[in-house]
N, C-alpha and C positions, 0 to 999 in steps of 0.2 A: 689738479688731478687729471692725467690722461683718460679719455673716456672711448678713444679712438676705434678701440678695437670691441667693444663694448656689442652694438649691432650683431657685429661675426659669433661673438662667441655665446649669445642669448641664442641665435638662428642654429649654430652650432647644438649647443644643451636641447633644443626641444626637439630637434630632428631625430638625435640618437640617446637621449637617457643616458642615465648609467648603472641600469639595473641587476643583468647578468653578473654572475662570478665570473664567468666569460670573458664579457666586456670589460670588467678590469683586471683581468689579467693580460690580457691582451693592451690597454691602456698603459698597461704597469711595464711591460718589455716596450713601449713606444717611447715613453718616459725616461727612460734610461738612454734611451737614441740620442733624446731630443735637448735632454740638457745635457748633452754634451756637445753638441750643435749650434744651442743659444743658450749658454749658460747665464746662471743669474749674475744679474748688474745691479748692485742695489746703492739707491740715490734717495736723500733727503729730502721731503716733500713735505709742503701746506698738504694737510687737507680736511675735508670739511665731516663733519661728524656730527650725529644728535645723539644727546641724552633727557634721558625723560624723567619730570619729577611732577609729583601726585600733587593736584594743587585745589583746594578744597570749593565746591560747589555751590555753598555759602546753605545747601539743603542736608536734611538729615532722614535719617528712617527709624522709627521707633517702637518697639515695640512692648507690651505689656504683658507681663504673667504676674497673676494676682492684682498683689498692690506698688509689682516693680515695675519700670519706666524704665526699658534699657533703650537709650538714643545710638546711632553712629552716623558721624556726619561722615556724607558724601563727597567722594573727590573724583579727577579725571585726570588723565596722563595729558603733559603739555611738553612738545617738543621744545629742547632749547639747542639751538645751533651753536654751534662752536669750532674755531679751528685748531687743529695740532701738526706737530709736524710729526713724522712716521717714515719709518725706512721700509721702501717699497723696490720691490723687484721691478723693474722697468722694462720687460725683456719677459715677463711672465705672460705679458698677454698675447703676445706675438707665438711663444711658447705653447701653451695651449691649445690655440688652434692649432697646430703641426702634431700637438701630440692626439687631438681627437680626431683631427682628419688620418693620420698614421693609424688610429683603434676603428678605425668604422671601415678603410681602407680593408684591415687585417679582416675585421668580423665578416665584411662581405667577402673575401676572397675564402675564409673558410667554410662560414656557415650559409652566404645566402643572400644573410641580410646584416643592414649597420651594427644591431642591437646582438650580435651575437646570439642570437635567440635560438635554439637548440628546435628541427623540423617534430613538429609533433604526429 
């Protein structure tokens, strides 16, 4: 799995949210730019994935009313890795960044600021 562009677009998401109805609207006409600019390319790929199964704690917790004795034994989630293959846009991450730098681009030339945030 490409993880390349991974950095950019975490720094990307915390800088400008995407909270405004604003912001995606404005997101949503950059969108339409941008995949037509880098359309999707989509390529079969390994990749790695967890699924989680409840797997019993060997404890229990019991409790009593009256003269009953209801037990339930105890479990915890345990990752199990696995790999599959998955048809992935290869061309989405590259994407993205062009269309949030194109929405934050927009939000500051209209309102100010990235977040489209309306001056209060």
């Amino acid at each position: 799995m490409r993880l390349t562009y991974l950095p950019f677009l975490a720094a990307a998401f915390l800088l400008t949210g995407c909270g405004t109805p604003e912001f995606r609207a404005e997101r949503s006409v950059c969108e339409a730019q941008w995949v037509q600019k880098i359309p999707p390319r989509y390529e079969r790929q390994l990749v790695e994935r967890v699924r989680y199964i409840e797997v019993p704690t060997g404890r229990s917790t019991c409790t009593t009313t009256g003269n009953v004795q209801n037990c339930v034994s105890q479990t915890r989630l345990e990752g199990i890795p696995y790999t599959t293959v998955e048809t992935v846009d290869v061309n989405a991450p590259a994407r993205d960044i062009q269309i949030r730098a194109c929405a934050v681009q927009a939000c500051t030339a209209k309102f100010g600021n990235p977040k489209c945030e309306r001056p209060k």
